[in-house]
FIMIMI-411195 format. One record per residue (C-alpha): residue number from 0; residue in three letters; x, y, z. Coordinates in steps of 0.1 Angstrom, whole numbers, plus 5000, padded with zeros to 4 digits. Layout:
BEGIN
+-----+---------+------+------+------+
| num | residuo |   px |   py |   pz |
+-----+---------+------+------+------+
| NUM |     Ala |    X |    Y |    Z |
...
+-----+---------+------+------+------+
//
This chain:
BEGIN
+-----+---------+------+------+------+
| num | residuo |   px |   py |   pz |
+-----+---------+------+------+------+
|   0 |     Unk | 5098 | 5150 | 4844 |
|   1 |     Unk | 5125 | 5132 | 4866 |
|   2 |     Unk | 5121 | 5092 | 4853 |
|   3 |     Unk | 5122 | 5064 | 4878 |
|   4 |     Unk | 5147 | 5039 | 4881 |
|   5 |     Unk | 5131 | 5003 | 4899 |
|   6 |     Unk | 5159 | 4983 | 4915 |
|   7 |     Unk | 5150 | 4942 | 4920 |
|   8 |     Unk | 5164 | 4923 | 4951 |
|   9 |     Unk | 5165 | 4889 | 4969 |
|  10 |     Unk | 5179 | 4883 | 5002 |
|  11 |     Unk | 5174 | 4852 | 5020 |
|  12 |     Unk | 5139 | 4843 | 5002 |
|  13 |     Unk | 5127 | 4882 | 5007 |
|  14 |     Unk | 5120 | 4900 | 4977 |
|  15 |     Unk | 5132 | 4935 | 4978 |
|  16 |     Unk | 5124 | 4966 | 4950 |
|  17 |     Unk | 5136 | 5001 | 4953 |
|  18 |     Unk | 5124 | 5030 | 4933 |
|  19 |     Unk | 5156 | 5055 | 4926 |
|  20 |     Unk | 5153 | 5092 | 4912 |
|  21 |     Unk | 5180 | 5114 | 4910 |
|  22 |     Unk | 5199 | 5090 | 4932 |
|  23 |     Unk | 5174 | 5093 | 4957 |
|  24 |     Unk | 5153 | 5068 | 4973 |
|  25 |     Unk | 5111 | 5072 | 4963 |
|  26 |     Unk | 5096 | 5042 | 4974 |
|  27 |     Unk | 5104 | 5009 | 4990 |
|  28 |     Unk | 5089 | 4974 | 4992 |
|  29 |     Unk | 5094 | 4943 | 5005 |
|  30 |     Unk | 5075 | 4908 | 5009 |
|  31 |     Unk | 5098 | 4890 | 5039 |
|  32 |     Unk | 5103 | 4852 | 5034 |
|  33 |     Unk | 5081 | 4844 | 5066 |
|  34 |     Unk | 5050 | 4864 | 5056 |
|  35 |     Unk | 5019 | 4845 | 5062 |
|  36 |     Unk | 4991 | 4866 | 5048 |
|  37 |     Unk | 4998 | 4891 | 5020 |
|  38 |     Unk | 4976 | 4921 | 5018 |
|  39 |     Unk | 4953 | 4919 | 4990 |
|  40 |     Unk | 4953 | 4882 | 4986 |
|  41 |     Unk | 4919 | 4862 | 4980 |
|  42 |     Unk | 4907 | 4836 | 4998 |
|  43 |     Unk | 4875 | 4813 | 5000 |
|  44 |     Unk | 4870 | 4808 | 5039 |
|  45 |     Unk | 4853 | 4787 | 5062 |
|  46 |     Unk | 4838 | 4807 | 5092 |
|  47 |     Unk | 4849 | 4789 | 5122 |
|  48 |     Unk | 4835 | 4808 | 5151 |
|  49 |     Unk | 4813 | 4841 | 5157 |
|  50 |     Unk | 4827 | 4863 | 5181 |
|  51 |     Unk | 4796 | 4886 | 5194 |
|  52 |     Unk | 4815 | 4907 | 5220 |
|  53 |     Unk | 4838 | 4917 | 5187 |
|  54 |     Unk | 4810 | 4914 | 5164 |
|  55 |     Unk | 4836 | 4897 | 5142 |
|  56 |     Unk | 4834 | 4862 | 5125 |
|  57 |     Unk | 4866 | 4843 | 5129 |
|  58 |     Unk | 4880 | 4827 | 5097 |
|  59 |     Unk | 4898 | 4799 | 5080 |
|  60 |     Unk | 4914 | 4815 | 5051 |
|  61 |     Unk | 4936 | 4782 | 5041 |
|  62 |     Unk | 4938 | 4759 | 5067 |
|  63 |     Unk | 4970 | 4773 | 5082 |
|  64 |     Unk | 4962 | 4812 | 5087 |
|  65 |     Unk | 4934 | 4829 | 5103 |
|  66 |     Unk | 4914 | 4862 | 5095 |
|  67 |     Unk | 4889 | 4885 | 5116 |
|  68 |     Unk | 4860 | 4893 | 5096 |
|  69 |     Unk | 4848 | 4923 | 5113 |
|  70 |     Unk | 4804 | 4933 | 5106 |
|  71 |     Unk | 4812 | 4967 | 5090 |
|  72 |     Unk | 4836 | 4948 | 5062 |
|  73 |     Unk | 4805 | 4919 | 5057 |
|  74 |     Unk | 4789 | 4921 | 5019 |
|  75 |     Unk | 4762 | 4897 | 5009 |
|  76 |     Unk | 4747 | 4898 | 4974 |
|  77 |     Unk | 4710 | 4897 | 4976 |
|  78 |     Unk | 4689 | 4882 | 4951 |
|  79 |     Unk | 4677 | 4910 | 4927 |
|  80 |     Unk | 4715 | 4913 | 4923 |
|  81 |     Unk | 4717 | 4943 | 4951 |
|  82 |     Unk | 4747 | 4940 | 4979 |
|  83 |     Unk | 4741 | 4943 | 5012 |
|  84 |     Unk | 4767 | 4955 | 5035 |
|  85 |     Unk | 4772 | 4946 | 5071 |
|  86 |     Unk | 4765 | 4969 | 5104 |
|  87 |     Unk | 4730 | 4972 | 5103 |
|  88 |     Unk | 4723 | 4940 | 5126 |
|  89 |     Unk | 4746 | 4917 | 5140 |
|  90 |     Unk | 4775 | 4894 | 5121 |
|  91 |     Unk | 4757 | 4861 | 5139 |
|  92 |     Unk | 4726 | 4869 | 5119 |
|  93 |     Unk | 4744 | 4870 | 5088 |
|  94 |     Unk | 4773 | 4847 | 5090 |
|  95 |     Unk | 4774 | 4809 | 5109 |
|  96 |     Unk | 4802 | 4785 | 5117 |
|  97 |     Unk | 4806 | 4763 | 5087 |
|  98 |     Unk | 4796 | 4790 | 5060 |
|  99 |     Unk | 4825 | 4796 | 5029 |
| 100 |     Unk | 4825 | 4829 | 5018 |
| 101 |     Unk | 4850 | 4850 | 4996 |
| 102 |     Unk | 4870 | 4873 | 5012 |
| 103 |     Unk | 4906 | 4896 | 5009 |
| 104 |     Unk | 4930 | 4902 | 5031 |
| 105 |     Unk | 4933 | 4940 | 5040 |
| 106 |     Unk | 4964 | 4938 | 5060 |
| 107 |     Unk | 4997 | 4917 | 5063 |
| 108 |     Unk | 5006 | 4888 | 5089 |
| 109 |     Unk | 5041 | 4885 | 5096 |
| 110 |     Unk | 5050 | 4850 | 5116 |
| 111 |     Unk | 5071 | 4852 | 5144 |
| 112 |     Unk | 5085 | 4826 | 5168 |
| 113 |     Unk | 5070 | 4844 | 5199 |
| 114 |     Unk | 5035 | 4843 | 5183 |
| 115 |     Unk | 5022 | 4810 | 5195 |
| 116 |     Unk | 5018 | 4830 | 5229 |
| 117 |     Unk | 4990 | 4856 | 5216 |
| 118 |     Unk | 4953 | 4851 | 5214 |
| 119 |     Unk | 4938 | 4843 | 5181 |
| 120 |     Unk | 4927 | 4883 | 5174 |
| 121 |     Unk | 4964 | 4892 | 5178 |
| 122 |     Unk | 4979 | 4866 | 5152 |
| 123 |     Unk | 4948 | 4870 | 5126 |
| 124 |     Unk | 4953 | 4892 | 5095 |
| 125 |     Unk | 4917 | 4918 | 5091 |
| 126 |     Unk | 4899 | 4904 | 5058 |
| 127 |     Unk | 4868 | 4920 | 5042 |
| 128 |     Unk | 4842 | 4909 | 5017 |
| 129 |     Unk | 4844 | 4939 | 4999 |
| 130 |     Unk | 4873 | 4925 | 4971 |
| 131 |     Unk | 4888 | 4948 | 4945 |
| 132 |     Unk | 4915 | 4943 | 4922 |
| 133 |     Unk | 4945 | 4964 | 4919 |
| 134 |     Unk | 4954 | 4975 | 4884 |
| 135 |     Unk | 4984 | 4996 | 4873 |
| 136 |     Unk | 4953 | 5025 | 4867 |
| 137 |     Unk | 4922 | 5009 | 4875 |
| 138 |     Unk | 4907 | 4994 | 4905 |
| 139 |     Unk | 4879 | 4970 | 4896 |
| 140 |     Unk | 4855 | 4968 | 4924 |
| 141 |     Unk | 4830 | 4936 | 4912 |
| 142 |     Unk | 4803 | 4946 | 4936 |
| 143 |     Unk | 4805 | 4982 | 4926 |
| 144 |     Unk | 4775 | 4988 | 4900 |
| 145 |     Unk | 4791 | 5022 | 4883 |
| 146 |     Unk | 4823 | 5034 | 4876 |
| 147 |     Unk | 4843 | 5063 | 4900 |
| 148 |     Unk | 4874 | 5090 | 4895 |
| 149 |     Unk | 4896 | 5088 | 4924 |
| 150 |     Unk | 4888 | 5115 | 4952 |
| 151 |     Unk | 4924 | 5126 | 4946 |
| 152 |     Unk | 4914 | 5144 | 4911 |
| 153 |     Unk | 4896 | 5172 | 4925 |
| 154 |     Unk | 4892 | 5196 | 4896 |
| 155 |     Unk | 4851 | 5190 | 4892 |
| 156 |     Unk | 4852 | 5195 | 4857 |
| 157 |     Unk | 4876 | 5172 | 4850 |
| 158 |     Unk | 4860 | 5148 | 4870 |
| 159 |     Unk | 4829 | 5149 | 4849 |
| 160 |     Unk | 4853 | 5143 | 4814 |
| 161 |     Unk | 4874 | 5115 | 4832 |
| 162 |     Unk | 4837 | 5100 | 4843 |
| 163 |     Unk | 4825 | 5106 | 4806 |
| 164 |     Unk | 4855 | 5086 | 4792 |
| 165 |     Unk | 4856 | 5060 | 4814 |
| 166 |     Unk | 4817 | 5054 | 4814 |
| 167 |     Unk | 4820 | 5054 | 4769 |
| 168 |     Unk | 4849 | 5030 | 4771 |
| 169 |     Unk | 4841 | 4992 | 4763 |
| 170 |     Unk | 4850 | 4968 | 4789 |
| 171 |     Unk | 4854 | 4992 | 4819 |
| 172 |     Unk | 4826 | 4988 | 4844 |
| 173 |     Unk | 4827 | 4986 | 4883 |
| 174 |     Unk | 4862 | 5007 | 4879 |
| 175 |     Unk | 4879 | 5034 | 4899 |
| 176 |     Unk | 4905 | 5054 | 4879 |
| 177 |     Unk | 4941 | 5062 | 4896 |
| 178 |     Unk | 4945 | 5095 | 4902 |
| 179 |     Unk | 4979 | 5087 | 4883 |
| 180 |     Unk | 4959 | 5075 | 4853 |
| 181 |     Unk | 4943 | 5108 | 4844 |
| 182 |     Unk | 4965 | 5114 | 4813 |
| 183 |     Unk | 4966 | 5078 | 4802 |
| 184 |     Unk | 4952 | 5064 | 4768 |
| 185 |     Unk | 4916 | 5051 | 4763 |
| 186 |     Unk | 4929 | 5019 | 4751 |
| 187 |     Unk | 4950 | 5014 | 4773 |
| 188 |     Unk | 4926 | 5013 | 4802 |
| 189 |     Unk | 4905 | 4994 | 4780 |
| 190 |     Unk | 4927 | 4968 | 4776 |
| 191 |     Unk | 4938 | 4966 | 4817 |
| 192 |     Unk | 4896 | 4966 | 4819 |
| 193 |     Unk | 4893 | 4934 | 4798 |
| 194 |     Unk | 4922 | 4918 | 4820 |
| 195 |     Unk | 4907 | 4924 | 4856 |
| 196 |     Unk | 4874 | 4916 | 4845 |
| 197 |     Unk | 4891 | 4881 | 4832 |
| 198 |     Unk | 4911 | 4878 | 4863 |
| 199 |     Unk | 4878 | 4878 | 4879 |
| 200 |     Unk | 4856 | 4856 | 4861 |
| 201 |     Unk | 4890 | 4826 | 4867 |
| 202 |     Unk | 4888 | 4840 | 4906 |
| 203 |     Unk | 4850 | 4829 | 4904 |
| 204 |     Unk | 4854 | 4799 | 4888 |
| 205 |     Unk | 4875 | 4785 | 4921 |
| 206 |     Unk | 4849 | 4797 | 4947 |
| 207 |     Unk | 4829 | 4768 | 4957 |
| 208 |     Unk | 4835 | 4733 | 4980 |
| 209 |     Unk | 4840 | 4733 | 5012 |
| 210 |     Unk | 4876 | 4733 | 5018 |
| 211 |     Unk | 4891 | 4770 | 5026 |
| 212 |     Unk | 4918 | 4779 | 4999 |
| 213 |     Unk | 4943 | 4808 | 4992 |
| 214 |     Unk | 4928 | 4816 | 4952 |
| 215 |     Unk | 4949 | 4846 | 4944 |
| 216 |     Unk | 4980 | 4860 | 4959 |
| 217 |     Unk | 4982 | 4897 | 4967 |
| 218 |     Unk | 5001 | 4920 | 4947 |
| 219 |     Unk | 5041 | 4919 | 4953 |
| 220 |     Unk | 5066 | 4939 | 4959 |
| 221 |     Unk | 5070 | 4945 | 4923 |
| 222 |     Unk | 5037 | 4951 | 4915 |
| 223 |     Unk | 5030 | 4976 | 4944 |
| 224 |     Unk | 5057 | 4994 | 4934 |
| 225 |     Unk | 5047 | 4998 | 4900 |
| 226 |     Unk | 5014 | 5008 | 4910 |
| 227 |     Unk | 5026 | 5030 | 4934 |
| 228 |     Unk | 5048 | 5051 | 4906 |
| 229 |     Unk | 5022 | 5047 | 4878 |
| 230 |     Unk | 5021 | 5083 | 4869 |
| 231 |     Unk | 5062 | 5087 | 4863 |
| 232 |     Unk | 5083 | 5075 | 4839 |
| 233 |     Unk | 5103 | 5045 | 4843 |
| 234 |     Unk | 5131 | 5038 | 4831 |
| 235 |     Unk | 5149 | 5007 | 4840 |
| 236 |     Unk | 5140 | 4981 | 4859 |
| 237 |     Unk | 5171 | 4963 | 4870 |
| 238 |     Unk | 5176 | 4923 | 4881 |
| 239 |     Unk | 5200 | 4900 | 4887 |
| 240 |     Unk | 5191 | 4866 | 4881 |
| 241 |     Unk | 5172 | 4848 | 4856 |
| 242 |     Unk | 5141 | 4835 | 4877 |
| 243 |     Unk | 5139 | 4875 | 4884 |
| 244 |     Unk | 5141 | 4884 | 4844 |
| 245 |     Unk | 5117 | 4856 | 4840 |
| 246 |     Unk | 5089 | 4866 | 4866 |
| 247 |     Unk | 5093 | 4903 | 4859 |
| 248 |     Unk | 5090 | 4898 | 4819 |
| 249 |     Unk | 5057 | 4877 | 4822 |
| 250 |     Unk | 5041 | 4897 | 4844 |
| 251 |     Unk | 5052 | 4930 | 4825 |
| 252 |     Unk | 5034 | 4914 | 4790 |
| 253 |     Unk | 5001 | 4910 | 4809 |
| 254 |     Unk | 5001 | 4938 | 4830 |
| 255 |     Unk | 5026 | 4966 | 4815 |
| 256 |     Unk | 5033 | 4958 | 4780 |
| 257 |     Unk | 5055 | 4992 | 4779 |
| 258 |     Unk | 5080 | 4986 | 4803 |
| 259 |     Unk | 5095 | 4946 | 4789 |
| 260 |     Unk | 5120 | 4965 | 4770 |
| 261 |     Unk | 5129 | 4985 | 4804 |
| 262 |     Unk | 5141 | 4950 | 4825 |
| 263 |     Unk | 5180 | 4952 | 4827 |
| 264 |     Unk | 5196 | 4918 | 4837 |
| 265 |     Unk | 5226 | 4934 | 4860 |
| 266 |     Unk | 5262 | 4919 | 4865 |
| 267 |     Unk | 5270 | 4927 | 4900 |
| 268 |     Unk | 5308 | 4933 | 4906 |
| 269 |     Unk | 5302 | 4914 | 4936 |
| 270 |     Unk | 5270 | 4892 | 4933 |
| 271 |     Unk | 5274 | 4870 | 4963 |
| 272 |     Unk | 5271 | 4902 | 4987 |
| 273 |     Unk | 5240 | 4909 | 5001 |
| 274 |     Unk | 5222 | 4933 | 4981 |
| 275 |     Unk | 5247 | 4938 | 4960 |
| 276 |     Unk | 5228 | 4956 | 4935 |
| 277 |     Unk | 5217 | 4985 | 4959 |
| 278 |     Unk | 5251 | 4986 | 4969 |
| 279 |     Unk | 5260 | 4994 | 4938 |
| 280 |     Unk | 5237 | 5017 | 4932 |
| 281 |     Unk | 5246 | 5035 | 4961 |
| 282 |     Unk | 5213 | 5032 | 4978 |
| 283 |     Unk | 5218 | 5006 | 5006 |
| 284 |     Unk | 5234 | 5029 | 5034 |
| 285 |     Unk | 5202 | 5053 | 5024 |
| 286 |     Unk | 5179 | 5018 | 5033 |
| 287 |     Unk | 5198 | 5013 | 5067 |
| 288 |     Unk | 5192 | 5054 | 5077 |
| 289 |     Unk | 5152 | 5040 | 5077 |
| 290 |     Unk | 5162 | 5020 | 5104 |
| 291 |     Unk | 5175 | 5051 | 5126 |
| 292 |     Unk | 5153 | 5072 | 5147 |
| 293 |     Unk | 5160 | 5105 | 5132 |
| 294 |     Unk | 5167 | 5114 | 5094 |
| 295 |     Unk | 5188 | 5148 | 5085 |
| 296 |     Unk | 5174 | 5184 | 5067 |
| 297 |     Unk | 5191 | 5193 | 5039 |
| 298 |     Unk | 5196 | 5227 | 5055 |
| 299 |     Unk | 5213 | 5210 | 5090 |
| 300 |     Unk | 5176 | 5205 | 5108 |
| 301 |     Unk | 5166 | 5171 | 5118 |
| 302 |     Unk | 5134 | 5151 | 5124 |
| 303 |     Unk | 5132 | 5129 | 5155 |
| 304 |     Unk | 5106 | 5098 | 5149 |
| 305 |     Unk | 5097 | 5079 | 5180 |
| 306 |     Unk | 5078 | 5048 | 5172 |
| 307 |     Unk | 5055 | 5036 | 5203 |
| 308 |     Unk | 5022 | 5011 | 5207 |
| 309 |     Unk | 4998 | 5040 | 5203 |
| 310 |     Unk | 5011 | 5067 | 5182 |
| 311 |     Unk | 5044 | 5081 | 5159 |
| 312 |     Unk | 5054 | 5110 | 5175 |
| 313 |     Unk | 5076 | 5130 | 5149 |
| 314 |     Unk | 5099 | 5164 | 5163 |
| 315 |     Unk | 5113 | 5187 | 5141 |
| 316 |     Unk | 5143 | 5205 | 5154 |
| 317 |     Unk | 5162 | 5231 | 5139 |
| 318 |     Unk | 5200 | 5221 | 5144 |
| 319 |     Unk | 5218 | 5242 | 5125 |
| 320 |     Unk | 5191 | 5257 | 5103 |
| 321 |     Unk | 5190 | 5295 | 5105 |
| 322 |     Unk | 5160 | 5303 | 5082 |
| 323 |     Unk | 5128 | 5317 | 5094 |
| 324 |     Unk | 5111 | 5285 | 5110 |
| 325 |     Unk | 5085 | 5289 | 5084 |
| 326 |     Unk | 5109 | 5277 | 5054 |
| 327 |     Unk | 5120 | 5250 | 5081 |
| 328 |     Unk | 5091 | 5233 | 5084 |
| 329 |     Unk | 5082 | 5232 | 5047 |
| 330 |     Unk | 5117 | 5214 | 5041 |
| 331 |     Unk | 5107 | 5194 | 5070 |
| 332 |     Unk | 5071 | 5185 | 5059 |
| 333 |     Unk | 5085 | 5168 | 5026 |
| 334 |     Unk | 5102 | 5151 | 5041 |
| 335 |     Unk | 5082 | 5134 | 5068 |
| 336 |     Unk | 5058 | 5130 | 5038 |
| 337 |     Unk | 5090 | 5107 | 5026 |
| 338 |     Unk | 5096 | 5091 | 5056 |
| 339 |     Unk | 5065 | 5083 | 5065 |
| 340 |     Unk | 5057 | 5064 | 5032 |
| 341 |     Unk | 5100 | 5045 | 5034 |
| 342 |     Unk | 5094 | 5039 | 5067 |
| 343 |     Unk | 5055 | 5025 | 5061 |
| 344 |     Unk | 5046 | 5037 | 5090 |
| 345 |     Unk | 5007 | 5039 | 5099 |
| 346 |     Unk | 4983 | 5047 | 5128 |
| 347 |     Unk | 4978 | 5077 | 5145 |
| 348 |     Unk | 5007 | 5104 | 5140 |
| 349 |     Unk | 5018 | 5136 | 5160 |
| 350 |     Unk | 5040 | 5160 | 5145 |
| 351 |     Unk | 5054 | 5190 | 5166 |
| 352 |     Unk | 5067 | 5214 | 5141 |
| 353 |     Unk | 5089 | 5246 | 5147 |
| 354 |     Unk | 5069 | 5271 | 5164 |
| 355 |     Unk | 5049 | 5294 | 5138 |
| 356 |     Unk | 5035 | 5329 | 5139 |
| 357 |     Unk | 5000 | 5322 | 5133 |
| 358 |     Unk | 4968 | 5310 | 5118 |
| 359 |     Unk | 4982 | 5318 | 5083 |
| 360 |     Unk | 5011 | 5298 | 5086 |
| 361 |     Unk | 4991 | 5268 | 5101 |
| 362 |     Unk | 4970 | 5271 | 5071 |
| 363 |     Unk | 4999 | 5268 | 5045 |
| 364 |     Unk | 5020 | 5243 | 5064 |
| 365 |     Unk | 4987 | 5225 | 5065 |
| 366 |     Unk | 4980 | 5232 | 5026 |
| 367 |     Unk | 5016 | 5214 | 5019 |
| 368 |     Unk | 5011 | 5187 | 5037 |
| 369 |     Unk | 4980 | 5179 | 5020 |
| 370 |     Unk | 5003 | 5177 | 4992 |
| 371 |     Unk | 5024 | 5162 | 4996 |
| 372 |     Unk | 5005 | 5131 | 5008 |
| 373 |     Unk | 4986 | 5128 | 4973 |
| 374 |     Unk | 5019 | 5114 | 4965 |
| 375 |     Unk | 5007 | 5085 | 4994 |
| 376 |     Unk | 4993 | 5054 | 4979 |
| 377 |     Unk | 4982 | 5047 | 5014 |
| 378 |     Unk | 4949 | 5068 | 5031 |
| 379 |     Unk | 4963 | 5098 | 5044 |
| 380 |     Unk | 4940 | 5121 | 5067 |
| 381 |     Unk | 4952 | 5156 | 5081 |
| 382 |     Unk | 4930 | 5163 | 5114 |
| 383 |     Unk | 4942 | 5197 | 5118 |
| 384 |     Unk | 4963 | 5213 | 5144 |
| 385 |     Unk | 4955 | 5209 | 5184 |
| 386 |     Unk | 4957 | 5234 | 5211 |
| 387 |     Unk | 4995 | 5224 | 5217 |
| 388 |     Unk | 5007 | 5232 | 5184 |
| 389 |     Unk | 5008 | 5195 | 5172 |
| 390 |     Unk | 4997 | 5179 | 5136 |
| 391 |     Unk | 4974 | 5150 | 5140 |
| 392 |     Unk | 4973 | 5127 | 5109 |
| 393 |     Unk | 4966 | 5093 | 5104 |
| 394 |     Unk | 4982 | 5067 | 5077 |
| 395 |     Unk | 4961 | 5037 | 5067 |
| 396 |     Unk | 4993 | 5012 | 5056 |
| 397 |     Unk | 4987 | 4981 | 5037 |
| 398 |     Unk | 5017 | 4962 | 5052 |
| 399 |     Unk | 5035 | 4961 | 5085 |
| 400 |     Unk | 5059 | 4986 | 5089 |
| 401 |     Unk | 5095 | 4985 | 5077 |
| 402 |     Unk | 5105 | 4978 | 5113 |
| 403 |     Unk | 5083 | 4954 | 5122 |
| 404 |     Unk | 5090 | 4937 | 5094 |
| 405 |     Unk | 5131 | 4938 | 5096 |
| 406 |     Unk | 5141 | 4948 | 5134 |
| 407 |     Unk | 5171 | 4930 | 5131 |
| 408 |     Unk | 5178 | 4932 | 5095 |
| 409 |     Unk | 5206 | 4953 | 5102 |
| 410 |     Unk | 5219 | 4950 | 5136 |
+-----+---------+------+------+------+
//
């Protein structure tokens, strides 16, 4: 197995990690300086108005940011201790102006200059009252009654044993296992049980008044990462300052005991450069490629992505590839698997492959692809192949795209 190297950058208040193999960048996130609303961050809000054209409440999450609370995302305990989810009638029935409730954010809001020209829906972040929190291999869910295996383990009879385990081990209740956690030790999920059910009982503890409130933070860039790369090996983890080392120790001896002895503190040749330490590690130019509209096949073909309002429309071209177009666009999937998950890009996506021979190869080009996006910590769906030859898939993201996020970071 190929370990992981995780790379730890600042620049100009953003936090930046990299995840390296084999000199080759796996996975990248970043929490800008001017982000608003962080996805996964808690908040107890004040519903401000009810919108019943959107059948969405309108939120305030802290006094400064706003969230759309849409009907399908409402969940209201009931008395004999049974949850009630939204959708059945409409929000202005269930919710009214005035009324806190707990809620987390389940996207990003980036502020920008410009945005004091949108309406309110445009410049809200989506919230839901359906809260989970995000473990390195669990997902505690505290309205979820039983515990779950991730839909990503398909094997049905190792389903059943994962169920078996999780259901006999002490302290894990209202869980979803990682599909990355399969192989991991009982006590060690028992332990990361114990300290989201903790986390939960201090979130409780701050959900009353009547004064909206930002009560937990989402997860950061670090701690996505990690997440995101659960299953692998890491090997370093590499900083370079001391508030870093600090932040990255205490939250590695609470959350991931095993990797404290992986945090390098770095001397840069150069530490006043910008990102200095992916410059060194040769991984910066390979961050500015994400910003071009086409990425290069190993084998001399190229993939074209187009980002537009609607849709990511992704070409793959053969340049100077001469293999069967088959072998082509099995290179090709990888690596918009890749790209797509660099890039975080999200929505609906079109992908016109090379031209292939017939239902067989549609079957194992879509096969791969499937594949390849279990490696996706976002929701990936694969709808198939239309009449015109094109891929339809679309990628639930948790944060704006890269982008959106930095369109002039390198200009």
């Amino acid at each position: 197995m190929r370990t992981l190297d995780i790379l730890i950058e600042e620049l100009d208040g953003s936090l930046w990690v990299a995840a390296i193999s084999s000199r080759e960048l796996q996975g990248l996130e970043v929490d800008p300086v001017h982000e608003q609303v962080r996805w996964g961050a808690i908040y107890w809000a004040k519903v401000t108005r009810i919108d019943k054209a959107m059948d969405a409440a309108f939120l305030d999450l802290d006094g400064e940011n706003t969230g759309i609370l849409h009907n399908k995302d409402v969940r209201i305990e009931q008395k004999n201790g049974a949850v009630k989810k939204g959708g059945k009638e409409e929000i202005g029935k269930i919710l009214t102006p005035g009324q806190m409730v707990a809620v987390q954010a389940k996207s990003g809001y980036l502020a920008r200059e410009e945005d004091y020209l949108l309406p309110s829906e445009e410049k809200s972040a989506l919230v839901s009252m359906d809260i989970t929190l995000q473990g390195r291999y669990l997902i505690f869910s505290p309205i979820m009654p039983d515990n779950r295996v991730s839909s990503r383990i398909r094997d049905k009879k190792l389903r059943r044993q994962l169920l078996r385990m999780l259901n006999a081990t002490e302290s894990i209740k209202g869980c979803i296992l990682r599909a990355a956690a399969a192989n991991t030790q009982t006590d060690i999920l028992r332990r990361e049980g114990k300290i989201m059910g903790a986390m939960w009982e201090q979130i409780q503890a701050h959900l009353s008044g009547d004064a909206p409130a930002l009560i937990m933070e989402g997860p950061d860039a670090l701690q996505r990462t990690v997440s995101d790369h659960a299953g692998k090996t890491i090997d370093r983890i590499e900083i370079v300052t001391m508030e870093q080392f600090e932040h990255v120790e205490e939250w590695c001896e609470i959350f991931a005991p095993d990797l404290v002895t992986k945090i390098r503190p770095v001397e840069l040749n150069d530490p006043h450069a910008e990102l200095a330490l992916f410059e060194e590690r040769d991984i910066l130019s390979k961050i500015e490629d994400l910003f071009q509209p086409y990425t290069i096949l190993k084998q001399g073909g190229n993939i074209i992505i187009q980002e537009t309002t609607a849709l990511t429309a992704i070409d793959v071209n053969r340049g100077t590839d001469g293999r069967p177009a088959m072998e082509v666009n099995l290179d090709a999937a990888g690596e918009i698997g890749r790209q797509l998950r660099l890039r975080n890009l999200g929505g609906i996506i079109v992908v016109d492959f090379l031209k292939m021979r017939g239902k067989k190869d549609h079957k194992t080009l879509l096969a791969a692809l499937e594949t390849i996006f279990e490696k996706d910590p976002c929701t990936v769906q694969i709808h198939g192949i239309t009449g015109l030859g094109l891929v339809e898939i679309t990628r639930k993201r948790r944060t704006p795209a890269l982008q959106e996020r930095f369109s002039t970071a390198f200009e």
